[in-house]
C-alpha positions as a Markdown table, in Angstrom:
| # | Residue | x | y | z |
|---|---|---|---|---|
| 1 | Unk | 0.0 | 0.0 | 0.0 |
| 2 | Unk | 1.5 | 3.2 | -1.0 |
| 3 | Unk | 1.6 | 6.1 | 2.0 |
| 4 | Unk | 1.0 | 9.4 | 1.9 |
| 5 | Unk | 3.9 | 10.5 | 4.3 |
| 6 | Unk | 6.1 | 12.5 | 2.7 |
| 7 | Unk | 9.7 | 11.0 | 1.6 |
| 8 | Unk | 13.0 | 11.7 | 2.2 |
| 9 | Unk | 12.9 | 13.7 | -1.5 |
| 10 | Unk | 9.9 | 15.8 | -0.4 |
| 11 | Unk | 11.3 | 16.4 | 3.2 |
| 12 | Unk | 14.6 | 18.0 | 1.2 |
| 13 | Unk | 12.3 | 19.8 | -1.3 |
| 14 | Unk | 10.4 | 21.1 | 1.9 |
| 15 | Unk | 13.7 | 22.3 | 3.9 |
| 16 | Unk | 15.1 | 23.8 | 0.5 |
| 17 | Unk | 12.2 | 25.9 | -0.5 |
| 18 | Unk | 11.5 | 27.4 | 2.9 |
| 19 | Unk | 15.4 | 28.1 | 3.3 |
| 20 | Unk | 15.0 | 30.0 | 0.4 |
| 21 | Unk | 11.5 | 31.4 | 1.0 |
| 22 | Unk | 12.8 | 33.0 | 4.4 |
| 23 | Unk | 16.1 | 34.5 | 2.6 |
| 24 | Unk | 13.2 | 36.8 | 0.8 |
| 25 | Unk | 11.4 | 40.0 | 2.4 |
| 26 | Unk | 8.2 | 40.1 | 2.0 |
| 27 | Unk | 6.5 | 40.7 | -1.6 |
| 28 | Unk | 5.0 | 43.8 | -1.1 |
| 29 | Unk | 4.9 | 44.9 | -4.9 |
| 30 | Unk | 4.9 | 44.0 | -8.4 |
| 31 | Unk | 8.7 | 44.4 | -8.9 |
| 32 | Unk | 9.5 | 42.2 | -5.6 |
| 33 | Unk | 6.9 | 39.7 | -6.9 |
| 34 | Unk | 8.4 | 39.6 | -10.1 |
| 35 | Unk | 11.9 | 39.1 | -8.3 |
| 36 | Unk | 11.1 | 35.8 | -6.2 |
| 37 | Unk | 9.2 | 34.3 | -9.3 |
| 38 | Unk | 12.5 | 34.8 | -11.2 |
| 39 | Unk | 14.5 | 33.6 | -8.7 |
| 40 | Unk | 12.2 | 30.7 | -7.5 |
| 41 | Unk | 12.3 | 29.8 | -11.2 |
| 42 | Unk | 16.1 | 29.8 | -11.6 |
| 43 | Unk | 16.1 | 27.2 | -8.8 |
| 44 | Unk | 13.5 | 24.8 | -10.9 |
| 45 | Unk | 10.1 | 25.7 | -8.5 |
| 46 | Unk | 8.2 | 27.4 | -10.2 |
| 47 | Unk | 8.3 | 24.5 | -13.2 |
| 48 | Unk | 8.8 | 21.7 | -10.7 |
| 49 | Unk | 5.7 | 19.9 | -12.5 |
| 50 | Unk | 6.2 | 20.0 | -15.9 |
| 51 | Unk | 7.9 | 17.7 | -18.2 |
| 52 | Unk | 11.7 | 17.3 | -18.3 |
| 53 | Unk | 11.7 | 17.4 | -21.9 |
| 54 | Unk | 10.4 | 20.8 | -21.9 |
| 55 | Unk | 12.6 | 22.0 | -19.1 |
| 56 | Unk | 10.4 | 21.0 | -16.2 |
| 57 | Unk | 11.3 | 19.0 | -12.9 |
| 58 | Unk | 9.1 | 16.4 | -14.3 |
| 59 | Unk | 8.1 | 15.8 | -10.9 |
| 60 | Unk | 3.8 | 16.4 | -10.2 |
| 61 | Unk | 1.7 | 18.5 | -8.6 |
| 62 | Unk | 2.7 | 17.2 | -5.3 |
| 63 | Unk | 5.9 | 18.5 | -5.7 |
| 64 | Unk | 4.2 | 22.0 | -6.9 |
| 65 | Unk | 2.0 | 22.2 | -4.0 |
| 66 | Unk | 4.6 | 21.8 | -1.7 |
| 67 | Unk | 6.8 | 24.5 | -2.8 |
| 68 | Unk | 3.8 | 27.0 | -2.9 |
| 69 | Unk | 2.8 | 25.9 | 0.5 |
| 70 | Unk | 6.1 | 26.5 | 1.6 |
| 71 | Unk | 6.6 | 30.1 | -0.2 |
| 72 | Unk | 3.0 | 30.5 | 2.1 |
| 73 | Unk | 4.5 | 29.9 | 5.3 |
| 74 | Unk | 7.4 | 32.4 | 4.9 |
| 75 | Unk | 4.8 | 35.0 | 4.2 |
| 76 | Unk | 5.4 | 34.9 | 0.0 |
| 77 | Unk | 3.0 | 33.1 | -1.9 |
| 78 | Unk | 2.8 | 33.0 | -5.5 |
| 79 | Unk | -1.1 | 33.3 | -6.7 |
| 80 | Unk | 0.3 | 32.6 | -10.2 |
| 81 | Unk | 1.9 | 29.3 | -9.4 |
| 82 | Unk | -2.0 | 28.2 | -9.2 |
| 83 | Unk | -2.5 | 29.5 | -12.7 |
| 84 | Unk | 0.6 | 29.1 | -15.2 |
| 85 | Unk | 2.4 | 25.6 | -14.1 |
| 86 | Unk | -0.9 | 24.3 | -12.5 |
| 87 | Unk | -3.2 | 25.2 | -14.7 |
| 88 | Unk | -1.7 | 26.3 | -18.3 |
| 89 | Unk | 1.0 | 24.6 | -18.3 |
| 90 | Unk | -0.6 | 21.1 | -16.8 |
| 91 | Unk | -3.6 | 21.2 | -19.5 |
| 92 | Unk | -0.7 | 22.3 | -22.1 |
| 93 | Unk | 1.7 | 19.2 | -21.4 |
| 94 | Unk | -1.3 | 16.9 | -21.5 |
| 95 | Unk | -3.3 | 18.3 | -24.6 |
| 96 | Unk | -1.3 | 20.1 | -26.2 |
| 97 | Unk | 0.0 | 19.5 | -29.8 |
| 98 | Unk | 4.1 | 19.0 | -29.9 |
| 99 | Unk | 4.4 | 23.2 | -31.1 |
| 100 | Unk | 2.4 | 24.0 | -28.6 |
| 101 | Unk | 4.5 | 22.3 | -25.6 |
| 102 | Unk | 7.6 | 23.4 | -27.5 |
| 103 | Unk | 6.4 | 26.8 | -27.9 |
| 104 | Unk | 5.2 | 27.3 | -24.0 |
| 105 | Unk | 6.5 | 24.6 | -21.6 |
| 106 | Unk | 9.9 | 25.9 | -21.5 |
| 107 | Unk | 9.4 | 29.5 | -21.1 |
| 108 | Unk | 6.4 | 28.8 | -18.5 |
| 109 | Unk | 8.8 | 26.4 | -16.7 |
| 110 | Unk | 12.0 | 28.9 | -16.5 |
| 111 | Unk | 9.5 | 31.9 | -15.5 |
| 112 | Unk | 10.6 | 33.4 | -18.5 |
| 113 | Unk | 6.8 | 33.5 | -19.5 |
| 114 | Unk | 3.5 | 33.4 | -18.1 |
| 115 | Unk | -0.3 | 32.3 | -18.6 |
| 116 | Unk | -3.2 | 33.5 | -16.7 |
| 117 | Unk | -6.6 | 31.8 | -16.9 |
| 118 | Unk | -10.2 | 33.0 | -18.3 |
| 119 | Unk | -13.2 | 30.9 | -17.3 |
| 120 | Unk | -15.2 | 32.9 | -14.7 |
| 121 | Unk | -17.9 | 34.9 | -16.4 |
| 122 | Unk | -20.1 | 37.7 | -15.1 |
| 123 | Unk | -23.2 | 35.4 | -15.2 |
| 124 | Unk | -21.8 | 32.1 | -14.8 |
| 125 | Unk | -19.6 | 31.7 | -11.7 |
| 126 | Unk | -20.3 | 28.3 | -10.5 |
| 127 | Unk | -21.8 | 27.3 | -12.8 |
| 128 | Unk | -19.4 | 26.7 | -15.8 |
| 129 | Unk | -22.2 | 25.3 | -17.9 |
| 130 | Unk | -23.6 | 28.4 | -18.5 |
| 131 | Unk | -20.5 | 30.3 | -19.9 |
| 132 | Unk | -21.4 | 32.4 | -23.4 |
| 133 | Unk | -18.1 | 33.0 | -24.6 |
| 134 | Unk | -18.6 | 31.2 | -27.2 |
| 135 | Unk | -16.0 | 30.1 | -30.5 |
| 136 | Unk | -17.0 | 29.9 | -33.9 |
| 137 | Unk | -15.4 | 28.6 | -37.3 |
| 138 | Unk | -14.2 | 30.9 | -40.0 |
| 139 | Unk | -14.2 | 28.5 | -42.6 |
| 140 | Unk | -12.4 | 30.4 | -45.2 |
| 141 | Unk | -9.7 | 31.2 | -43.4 |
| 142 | Unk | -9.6 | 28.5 | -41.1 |
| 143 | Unk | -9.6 | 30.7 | -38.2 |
| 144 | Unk | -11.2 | 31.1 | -34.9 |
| 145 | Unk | -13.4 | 34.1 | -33.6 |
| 146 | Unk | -13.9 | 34.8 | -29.9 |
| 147 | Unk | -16.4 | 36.8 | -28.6 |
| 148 | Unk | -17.4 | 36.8 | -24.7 |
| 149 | Unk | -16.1 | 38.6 | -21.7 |
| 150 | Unk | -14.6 | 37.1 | -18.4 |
| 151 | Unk | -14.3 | 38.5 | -15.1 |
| 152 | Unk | -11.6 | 37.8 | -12.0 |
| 153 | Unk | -9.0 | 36.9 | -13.8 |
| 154 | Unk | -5.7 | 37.2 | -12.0 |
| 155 | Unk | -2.6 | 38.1 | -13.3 |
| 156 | Unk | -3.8 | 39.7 | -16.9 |
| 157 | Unk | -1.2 | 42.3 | -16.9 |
| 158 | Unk | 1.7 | 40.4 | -16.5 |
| 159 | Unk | 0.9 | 37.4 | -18.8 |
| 160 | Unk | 2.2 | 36.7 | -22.2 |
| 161 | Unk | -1.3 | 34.9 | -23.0 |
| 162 | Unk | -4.6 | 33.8 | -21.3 |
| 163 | Unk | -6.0 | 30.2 | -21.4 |
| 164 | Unk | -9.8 | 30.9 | -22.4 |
| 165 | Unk | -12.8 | 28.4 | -21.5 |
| 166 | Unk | -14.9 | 29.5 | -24.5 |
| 167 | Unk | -17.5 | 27.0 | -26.1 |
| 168 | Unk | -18.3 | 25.7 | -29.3 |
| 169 | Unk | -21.8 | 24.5 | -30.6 |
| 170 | Unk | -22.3 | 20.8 | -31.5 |
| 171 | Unk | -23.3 | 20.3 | -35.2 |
| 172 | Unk | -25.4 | 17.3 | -34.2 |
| 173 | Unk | -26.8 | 18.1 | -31.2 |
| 174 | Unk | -26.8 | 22.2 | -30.7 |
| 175 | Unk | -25.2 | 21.9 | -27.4 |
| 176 | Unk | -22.3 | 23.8 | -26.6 |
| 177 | Unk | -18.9 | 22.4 | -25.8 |
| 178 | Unk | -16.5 | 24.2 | -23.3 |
| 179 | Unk | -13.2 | 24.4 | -25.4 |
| 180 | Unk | -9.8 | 25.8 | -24.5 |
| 181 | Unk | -8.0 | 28.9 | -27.0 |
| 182 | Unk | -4.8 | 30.2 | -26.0 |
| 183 | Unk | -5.0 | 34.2 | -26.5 |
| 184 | Unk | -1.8 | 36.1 | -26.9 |
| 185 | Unk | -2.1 | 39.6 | -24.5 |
| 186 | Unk | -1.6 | 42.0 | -27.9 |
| 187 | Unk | -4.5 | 39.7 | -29.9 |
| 188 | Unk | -6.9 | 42.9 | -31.6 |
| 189 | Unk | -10.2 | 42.8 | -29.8 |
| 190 | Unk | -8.7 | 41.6 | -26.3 |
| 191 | Unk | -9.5 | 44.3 | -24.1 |
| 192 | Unk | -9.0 | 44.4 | -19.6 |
| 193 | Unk | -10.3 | 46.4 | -17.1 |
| 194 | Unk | -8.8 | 45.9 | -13.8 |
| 195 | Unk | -11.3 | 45.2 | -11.1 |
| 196 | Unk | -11.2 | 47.7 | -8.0 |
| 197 | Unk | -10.7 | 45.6 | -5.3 |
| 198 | Unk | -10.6 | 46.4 | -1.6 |
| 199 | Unk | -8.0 | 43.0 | -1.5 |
| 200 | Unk | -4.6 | 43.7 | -0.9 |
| 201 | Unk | -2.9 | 41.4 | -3.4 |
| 202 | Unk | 0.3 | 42.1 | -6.0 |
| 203 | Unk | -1.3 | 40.1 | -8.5 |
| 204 | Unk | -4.6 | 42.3 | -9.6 |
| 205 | Unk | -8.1 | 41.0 | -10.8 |
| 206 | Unk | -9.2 | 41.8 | -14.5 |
| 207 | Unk | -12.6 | 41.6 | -16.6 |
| 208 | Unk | -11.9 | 40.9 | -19.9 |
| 209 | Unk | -14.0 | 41.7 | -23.0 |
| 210 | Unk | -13.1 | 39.5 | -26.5 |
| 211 | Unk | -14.6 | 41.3 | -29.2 |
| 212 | Unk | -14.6 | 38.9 | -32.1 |
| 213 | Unk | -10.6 | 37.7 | -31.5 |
| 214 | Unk | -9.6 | 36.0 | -34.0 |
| 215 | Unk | -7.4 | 33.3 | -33.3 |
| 216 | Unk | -5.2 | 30.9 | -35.6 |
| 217 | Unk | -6.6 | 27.2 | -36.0 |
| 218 | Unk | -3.6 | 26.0 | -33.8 |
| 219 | Unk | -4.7 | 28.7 | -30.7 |
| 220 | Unk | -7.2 | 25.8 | -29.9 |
| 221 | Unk | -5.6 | 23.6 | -26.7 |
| 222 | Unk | -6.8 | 19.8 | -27.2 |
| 223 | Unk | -9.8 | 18.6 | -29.1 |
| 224 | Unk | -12.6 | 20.8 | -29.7 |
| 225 | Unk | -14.6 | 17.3 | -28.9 |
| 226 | Unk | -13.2 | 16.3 | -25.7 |
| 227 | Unk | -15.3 | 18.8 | -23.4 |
| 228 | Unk | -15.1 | 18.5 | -19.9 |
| 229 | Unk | -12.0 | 16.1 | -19.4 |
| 230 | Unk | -9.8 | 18.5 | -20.7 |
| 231 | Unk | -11.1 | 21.3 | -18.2 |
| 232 | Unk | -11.3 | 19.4 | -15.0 |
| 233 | Unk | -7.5 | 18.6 | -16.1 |
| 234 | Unk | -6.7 | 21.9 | -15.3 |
| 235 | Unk | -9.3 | 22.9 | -12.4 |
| 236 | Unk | -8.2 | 19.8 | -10.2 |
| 237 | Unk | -4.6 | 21.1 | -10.3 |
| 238 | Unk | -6.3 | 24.6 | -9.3 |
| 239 | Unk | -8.0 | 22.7 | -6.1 |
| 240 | Unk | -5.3 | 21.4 | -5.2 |
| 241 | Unk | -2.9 | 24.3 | -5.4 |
| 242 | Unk | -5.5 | 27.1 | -3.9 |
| 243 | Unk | -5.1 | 24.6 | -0.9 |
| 244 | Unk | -1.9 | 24.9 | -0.8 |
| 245 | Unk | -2.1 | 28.2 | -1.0 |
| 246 | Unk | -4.7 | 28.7 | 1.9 |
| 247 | Unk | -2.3 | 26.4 | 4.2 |
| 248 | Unk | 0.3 | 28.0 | 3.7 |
| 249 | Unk | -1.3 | 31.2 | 4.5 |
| 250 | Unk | -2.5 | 29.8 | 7.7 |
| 251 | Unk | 0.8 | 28.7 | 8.7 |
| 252 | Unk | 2.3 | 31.8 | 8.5 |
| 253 | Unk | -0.1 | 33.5 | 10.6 |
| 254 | Unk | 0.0 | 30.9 | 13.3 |
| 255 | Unk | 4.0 | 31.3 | 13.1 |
| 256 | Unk | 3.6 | 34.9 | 14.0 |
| 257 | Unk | 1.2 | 34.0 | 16.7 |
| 258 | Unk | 3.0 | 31.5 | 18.5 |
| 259 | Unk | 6.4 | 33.8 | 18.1 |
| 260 | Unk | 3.9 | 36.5 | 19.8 |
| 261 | Unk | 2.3 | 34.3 | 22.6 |
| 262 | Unk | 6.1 | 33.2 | 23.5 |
| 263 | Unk | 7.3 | 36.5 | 23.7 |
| 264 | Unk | 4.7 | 38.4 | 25.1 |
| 265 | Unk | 4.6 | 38.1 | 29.2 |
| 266 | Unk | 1.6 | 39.9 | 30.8 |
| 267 | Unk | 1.8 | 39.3 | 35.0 |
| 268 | Unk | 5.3 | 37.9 | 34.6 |
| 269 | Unk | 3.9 | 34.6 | 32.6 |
| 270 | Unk | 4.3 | 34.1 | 28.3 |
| 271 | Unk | 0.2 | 34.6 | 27.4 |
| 272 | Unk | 0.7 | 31.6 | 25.6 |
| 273 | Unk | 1.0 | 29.5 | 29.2 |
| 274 | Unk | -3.1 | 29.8 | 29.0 |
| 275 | Unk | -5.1 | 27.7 | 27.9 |
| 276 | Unk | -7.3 | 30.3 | 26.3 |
| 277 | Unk | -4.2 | 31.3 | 24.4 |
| 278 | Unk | -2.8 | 27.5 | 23.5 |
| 279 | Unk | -5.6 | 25.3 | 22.5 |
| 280 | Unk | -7.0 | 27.7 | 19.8 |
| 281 | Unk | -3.8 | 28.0 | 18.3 |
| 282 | Unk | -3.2 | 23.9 | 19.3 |
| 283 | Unk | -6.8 | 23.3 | 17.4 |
| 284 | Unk | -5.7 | 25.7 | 14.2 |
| 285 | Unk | -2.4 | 23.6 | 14.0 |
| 286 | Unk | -4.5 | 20.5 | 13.6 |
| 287 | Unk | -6.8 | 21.4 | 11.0 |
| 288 | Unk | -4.6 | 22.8 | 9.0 |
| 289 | Unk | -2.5 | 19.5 | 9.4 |
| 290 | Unk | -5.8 | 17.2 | 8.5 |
| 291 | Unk | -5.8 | 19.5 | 5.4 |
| 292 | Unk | -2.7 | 18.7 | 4.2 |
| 293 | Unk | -3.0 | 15.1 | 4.5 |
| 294 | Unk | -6.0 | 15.6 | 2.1 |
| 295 | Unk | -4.2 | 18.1 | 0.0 |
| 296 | Unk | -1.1 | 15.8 | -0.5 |
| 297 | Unk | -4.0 | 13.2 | -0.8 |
| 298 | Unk | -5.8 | 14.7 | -3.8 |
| 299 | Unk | -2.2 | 15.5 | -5.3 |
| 300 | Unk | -1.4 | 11.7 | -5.3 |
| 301 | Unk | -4.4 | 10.6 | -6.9 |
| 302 | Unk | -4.1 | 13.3 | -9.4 |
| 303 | Unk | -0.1 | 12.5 | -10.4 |
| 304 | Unk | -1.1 | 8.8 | -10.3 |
| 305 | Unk | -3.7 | 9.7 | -13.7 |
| 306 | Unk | -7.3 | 9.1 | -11.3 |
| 307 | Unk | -8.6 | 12.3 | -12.5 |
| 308 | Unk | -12.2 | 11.3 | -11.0 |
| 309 | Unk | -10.2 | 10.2 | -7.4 |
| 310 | Unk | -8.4 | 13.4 | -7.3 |
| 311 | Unk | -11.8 | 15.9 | -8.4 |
| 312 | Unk | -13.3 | 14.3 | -4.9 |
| 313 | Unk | -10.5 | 14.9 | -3.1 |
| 314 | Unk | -9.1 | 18.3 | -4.4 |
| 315 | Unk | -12.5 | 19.5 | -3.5 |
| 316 | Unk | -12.5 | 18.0 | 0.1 |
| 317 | Unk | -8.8 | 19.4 | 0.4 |
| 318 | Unk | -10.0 | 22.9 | -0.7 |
| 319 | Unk | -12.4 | 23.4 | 1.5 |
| 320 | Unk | -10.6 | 22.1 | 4.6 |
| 321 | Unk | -7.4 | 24.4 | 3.7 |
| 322 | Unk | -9.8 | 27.2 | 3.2 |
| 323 | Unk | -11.6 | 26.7 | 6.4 |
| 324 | Unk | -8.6 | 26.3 | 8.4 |
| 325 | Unk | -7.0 | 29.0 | 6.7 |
| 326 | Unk | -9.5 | 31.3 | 7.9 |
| 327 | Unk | -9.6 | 30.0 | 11.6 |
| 328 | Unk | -5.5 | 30.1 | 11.8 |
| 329 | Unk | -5.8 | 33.6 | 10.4 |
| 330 | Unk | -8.6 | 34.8 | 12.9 |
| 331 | Unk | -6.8 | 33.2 | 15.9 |
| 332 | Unk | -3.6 | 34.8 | 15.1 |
| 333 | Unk | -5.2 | 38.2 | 14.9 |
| 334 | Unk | -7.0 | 37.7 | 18.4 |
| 335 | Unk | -3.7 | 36.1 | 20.2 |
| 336 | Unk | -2.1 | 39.2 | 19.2 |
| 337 | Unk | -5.1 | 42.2 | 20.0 |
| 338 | Unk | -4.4 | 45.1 | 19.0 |
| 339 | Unk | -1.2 | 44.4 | 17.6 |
| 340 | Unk | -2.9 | 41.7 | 15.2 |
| 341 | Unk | -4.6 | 45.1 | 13.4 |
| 342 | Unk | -1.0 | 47.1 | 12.9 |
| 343 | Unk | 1.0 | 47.5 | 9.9 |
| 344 | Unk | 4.2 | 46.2 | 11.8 |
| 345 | Unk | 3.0 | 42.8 | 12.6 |
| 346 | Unk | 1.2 | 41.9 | 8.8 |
| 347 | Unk | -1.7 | 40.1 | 9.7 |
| 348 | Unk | -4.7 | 42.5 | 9.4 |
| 349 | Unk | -4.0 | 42.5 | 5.7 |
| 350 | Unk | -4.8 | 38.2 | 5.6 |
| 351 | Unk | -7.7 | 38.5 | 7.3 |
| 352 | Unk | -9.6 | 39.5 | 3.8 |
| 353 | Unk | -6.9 | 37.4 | 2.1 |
| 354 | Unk | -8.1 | 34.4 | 3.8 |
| 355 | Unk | -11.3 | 34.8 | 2.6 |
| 356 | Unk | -10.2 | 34.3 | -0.9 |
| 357 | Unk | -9.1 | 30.6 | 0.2 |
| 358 | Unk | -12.9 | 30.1 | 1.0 |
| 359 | Unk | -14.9 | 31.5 | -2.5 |
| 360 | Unk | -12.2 | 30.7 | -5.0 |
| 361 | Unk | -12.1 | 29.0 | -7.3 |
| 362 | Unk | -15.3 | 27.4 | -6.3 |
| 363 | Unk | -17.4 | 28.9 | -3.3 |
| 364 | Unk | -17.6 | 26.2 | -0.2 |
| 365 | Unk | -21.3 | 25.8 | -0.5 |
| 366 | Unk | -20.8 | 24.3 | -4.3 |
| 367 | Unk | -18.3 | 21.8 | -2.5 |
| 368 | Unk | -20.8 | 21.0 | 0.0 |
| 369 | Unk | -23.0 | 20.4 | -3.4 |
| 370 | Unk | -20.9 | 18.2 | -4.8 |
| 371 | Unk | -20.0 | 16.1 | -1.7 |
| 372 | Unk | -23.9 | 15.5 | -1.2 |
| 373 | Unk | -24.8 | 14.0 | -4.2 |
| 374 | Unk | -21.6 | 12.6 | -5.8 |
| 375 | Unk | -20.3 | 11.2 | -2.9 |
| 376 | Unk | -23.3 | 10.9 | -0.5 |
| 377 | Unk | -25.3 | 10.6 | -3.4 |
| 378 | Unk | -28.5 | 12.7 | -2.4 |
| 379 | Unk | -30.3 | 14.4 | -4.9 |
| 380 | Unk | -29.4 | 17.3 | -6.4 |
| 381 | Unk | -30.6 | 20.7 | -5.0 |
| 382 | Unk | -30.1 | 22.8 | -8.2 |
């Protein structure tokens, strides 16, 4: 029976990338951002997951979820790690024609390049059935035209390209078919608006608008006939890494609280000798522990090809991450009192950071869906 306890390769991976995490002050700015991704890429993280042959670590998405957890923990996280290796580059190196891998596996893998990701639409969030972008055909010219608009998209700015869910309509049947377009940043017709958020992120949120892109034949990622398996290829990956993400968020803030609750002495006694202190910090340590058993969980199933495994447990493993993100986060904040609010200590800022770890990419309550009626297998409430 294979275990899920990590082995001596991923204990080393672990020790490595948080040596080098904590050797970096905090990102703070898109030119420091920029900085660690270069320099996490020099040093083979940030393509950890892709193929050898096109200049990856060939290693899996355990291996990628691990390093962004432990970028997380040293206060750095990499929001983009989730979308160009995980997402682009995984649904790339697995559907991709040979130009296309040779074209963006390398430079994606080196850091050189990056990919952001379209499929959230003003009127379809959750439900991904209902997105309009659509594709259509120009026969003549063999061509694609896009024409749709997305909305939270991170990263648009600094990407070379953005994968696009769009959909293309069955000859036989009318139905439309979600479909995957690769859209170069400069492509006429591709416009962004960056979204005003209150969050206090480096990477910003965009609404795109496509009007009538056209795209070469070979901007098309996979079969136009393949539907749904060649999404979920890249939205498992997303699960997976967003719970990363969220633990290693959580860890980070219950680092500063237990350096905090060590330190601080009220009536000649550490705060953190009470128990009101030490068991909610104890009880955030252990859920976010149980989630990374099911995060590393999901990540197995997922590099060992059970794509229907891993969609159960990537969601399970994003919503426990998320949840015990947001406790971890919460507790921190109230260990430290008024402190937990200042500039000088850094939590405030993660307490609406957190939240993102709970309604992206997929809301809790949709997980909750899912778990009733495939795994539970009561009937559907929508």
């Amino acid at each position: 029976m294979t275990t899920l306890i990590e082995s001596n390769e991923h204990k080393s991976l672990r020790e490595a990338v948080a040596a080098f995490a904590n050797t970096h002050p905090h990102t703070t700015n898109a030119e420091d951002n920029t900085r660690l991704w270069q320099a996490a890429a020099k040093l083979g993280y940030i393509g950890v997951n892709l193929p050898e042959a096109y200049g990856g670590g060939g290693a899996g998405i355990t291996e990628l979820s691990l390093v962004l957890e432990e970028l997380g923990a040293a206060g750095n996280p990499l929001l983009m790690m989730i979308v160009s290796p995980a997402i682009c580059g995984t649904v790339i190196a697995r559907f991709g024609t040979e130009e296309q891998k040779r074209e963006w596996l390398p430079p994606l893998a080196d850091g050189t390049r990056l990919m952001a990701f379209g499929i959230t639409e003003p009127d379809a969030g959750s439900n991904s059935h209902r997105i309009t972008t659509t594709a259509r055909r120009d026969a003549a010219a063999g061509d694609w035209i896009l024409t749709g608009r997305k909305v939270f998209v991170s990263g648009v700015d600094i990407a070379d390209a953005t994968l696009i869910v769009g959909r293309t309509e069955d000859a036989r049947t009318g139905k439309l078919k979600p479909c995957l377009f690769i859209v170069p940043r400069d492509a006429p017709g591709f416009g962004r608006r960056a979204i005003d958020m209150e969050l206090n992120a480096v990477e910003r949120q965009f609404e795109l608008t496509l009007d009538d892109v056209r795209l070469p034949a070979d901007a098309l990622v996979g079969d136009e006939d393949a539907g749904l398996l060649q999404l979920f290829a890249g939205l498992n990956p997303e699960r997976v890494m967003t719970a990363a993400f969220g633990i290693g968020m959580g860890r980070y803030a219950l680092s500063r609280a237990l350096e905090y609750a060590r330190e601080r002495t009220v009536w000649k006694t550490p705060i953190g000798a009470h128990q009101a202190i030490a068991h909610p910090l104890a009880q955030a340590h252990i859920d976010l522990e149980l989630a990374r058993l099911m995060m590393q969980k999901a990540a197995h199933l997922y590099d060992a090809g059970d794509d229907v495994g891993a969609g159960e447990a990537a969601n399970m493993a994003k919503y426990a991450a998320g949840e015990a993100c947001v406790k971890a986060v919460d507790q921190a904040v109230h260990t430290l009192g008024g402190n937990g609010l200042t500039r000088e200590f850094g939590l405030a800022r993660l307490i609406t950071a957190s939240r993102v770890a709970r309604i992206a990419p997929v809301s809790r309550e949709m997980i909750l869906n899912y778990v009733s009626h495939q795994t539970l297998g009561l009937p559907k409430s929508y």
